[in-house]
C-alpha positions, 0 to 999 in steps of 0.5 A, a space after each residue: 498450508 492449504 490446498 483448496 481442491 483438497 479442501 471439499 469441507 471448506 465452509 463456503 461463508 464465514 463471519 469477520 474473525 482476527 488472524 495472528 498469521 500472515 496469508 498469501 492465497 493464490 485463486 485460480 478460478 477467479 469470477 471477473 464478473 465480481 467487483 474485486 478491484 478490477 479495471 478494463 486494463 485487467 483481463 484475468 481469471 488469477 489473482 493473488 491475495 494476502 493479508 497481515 496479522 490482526 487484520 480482520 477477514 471473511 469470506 461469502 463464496 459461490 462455489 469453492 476455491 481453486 488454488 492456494 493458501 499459505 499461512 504462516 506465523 507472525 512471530 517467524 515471519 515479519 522479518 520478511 513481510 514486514 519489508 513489503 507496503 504491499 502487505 497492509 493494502 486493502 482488499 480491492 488492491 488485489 495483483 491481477 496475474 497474467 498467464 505467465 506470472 500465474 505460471 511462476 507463482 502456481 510453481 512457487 506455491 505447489 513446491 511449498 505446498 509439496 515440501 510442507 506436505 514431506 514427512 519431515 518437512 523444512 519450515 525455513 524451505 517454505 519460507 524461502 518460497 514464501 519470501 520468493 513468492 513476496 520478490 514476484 509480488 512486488 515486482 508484479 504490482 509494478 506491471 499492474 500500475 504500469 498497465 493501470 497508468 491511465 487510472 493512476 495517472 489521474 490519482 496523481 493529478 488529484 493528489 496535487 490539487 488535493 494538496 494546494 486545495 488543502 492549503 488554499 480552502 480558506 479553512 483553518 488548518 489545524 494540522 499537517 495533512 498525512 498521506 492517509 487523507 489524500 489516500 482516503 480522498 483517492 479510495 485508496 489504502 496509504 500504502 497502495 496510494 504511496 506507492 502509487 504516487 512513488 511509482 510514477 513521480 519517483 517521490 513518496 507522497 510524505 515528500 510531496 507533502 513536505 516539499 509543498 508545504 515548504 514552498 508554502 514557507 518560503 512564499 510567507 517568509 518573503 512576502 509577508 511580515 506575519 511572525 514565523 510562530 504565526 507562519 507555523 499555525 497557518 501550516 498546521 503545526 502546532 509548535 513553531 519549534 518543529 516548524 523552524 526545525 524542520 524547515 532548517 533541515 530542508 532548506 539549510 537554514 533558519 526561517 530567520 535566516 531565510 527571511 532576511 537573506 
């Protein structure tokens, strides 16, 4: 663990390297004139960022950090992070700290920080604060999209005209669309772009998908007399039998069934 006003010596710059070890870093003297993902609802000098094993990251510094670094063992702790989508979002996706949340988390990070600078030292303590740190964090991300609403409003409307432009361009479909390209389309990493899409509909955004694409079934089984296998290809799957399957699985019955109902 790492505090960096401790760490003069720390270089300033460093070239992309791959890390093994999951990151959580708090920055206390965060410059908002930088580009870091902020918006005009985020009005802070805090922010908390992580990283996850095999993840590339670097660095290109002004000045030194303030603040801290926890760095913890993949093998000891993917039990814990492996339960939070917020650990894969992207750079940009950084939590913006309020005074008050700032105030929790510095407290968090200093008590792991002094227990992993104790003689004999308890690694199961440091990641309880670790995993206490990753409780906050989630609930926090849930403050910055509830601040961010306006933005994150408009990235669900885009993802539903996304979805019926998708499926009404005209263009072959040659498979299901995933929540990555809708993501991409919104400047998003997957997993912020669904949580965000589940924050504010309640849904994920693979249900979307699916329920859209069934509605798209329903209409082709009542009103055209195209095959079923050839309704199957026009919505981008490549074997009629996953269609039909998972059709009966959402709807309760056959496509055949449906249809003749």
């Amino acid at each position: 663990m790492i505090l960096y006003d401790d760490k003069s010596k720390i270089p300033l710059k460093s070239e992309p390297v791959v890390i093994d070890f999951y990151l959580l870093a708090l920055k206390l003297d965060f410059d908002n004139t930088v580009d870091y993902g902020q918006t005009d609802f985020d009005h802070t000098e805090s922010l908390l960022y992580f990283d996850a094993p095999n993840n590339h990251i670097a660095w290109d510094l002004d000045k030194p950090m303030t603040g801290y670094n926890l760095l913890i063992s993949a093998d000891f702790f993917d039990t814990y992070a492996k339960r939070y989508s917020f650990m894969h979002y992207n750079d940009h996706e950084a939590l913006f700290v309020k005074d008050d949340e700032k105030q929790i988390l510095l407290d968090l990070f200093t008590k792991a920080y002094t227990e992993y600078q104790s003689t004999q030292f308890s690694k199961a303590i440091v990641t309880s604060y670790a995993n206490l740190i990753l409780t906050y964090i989630e609930k926090y991300y849930k403050r910055q999209f509830d601040t961010r609403s306006l933005l994150y409003n408009q990235v669900v409307t885009d993802f539903r005209k996304n979805l019926e432009h998708f499926f009404s361009s005209g263009d072959t479909i040659k498979e299901l669309p995933s929540v990555g390209y809708f993501a991409q389309r919104s400047n998003l990493s997957s997993n912020y772009f669904g949580d965000v899409i589940k924050h504010f509909t309640g849904e994920s955004a693979q249900s979307h998908i699916q329920h859209y694409v069934i509605q798209l079934a329903k209409l082709k089984l009542r009103e055209t007399s195209l095959p079923i296998s050839q309704i199957a290809y026009s919505l981008g799957y490549d074997y009629p039998t996953y269609f039909s399957r998972f059709f009966k699985k959402e709807v309760g019955v056959t496509p055949s069934v449906y249809r003749n109902q």
